[in-house]
C-alpha positions in Angstrom: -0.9 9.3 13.9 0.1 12.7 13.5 -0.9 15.4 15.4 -2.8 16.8 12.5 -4.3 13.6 13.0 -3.1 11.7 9.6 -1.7 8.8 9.9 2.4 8.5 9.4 4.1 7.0 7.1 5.9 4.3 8.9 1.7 3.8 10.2 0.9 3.6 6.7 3.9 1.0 5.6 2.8 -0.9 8.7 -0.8 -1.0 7.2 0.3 -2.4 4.2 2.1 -5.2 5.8 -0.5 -5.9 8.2 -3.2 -6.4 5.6 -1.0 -8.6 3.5 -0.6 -10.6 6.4 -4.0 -11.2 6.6 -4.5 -13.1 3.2 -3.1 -15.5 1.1 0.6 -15.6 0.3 0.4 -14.4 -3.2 -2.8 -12.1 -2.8 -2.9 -8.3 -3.2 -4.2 -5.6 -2.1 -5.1 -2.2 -3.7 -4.2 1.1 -1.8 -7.9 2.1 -1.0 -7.8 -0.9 1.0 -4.8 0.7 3.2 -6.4 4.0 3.1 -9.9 2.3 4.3 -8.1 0.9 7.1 -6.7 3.7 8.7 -8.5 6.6 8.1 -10.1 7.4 11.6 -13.5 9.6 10.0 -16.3 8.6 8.1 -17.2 9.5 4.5 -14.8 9.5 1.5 -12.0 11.2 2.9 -9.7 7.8 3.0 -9.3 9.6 -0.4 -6.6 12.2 0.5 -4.6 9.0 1.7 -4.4 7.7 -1.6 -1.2 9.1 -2.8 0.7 8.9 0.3 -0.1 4.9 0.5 1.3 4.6 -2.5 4.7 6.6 -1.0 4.4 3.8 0.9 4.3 1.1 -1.3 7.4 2.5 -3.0 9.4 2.9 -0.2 8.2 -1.2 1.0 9.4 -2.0 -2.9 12.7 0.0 -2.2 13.0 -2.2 1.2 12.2 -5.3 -0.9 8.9 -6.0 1.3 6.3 -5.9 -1.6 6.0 -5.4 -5.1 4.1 -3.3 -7.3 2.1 -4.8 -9.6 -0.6 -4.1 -12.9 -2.4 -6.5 -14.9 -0.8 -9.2 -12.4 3.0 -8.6 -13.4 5.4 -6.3 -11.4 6.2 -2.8 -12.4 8.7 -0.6 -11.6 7.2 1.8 -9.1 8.5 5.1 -10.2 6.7 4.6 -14.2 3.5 3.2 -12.9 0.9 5.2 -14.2 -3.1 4.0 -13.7 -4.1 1.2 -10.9 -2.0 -0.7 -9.1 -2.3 -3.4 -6.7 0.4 -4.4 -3.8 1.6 -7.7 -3.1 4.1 -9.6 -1.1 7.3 -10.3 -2.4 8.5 -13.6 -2.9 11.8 -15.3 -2.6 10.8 -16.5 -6.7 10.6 -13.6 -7.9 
């Protein structure tokens, strides 16, 4: 964490791989699910984490980590408008 108290972005990227971990090899995971995880008060303020999770998620695609994805099919991360869901990235694809 910060010392404003919000969580970094290398915390957040760490998140994201972290809960992919966790499941299945070609299951995803949708940012609120990052932002659920590490936001430290109660209420809806996991909110406000939204956009920089999916910072995150772009720099982890830029890294070749994860991919993007809507509808099931990757996207590129910079025209990605609407939902999105995160998933591992696979030697296949």
């Amino acid at each position: 964490m910060t010392g404003s108290g919000r969580p970094t972005g290398r915390r957040l990227e760490r998140a994201i791989l972290d809960l992919l971990e966790r499941r299945g090899p070609t299951a995803t995971i949708c940012p609120s699910d990052v932002a659920r995880a590490v936001y430290a008060g109660e209420g809806d303020g996991w909110r406000t984490l939204m956009e920089p999770v999916r910072s995150a998620a772009r720099r982890l695609v830029a890294a070749g980590e994860v991919e993007i994805t809507q509808s099931g099919r990757p996207v590129d991360p910079a025209e990605t408008r609407g939902p999105i869901r995160i998933r591992r990235r696979t030697a296949a694809r």
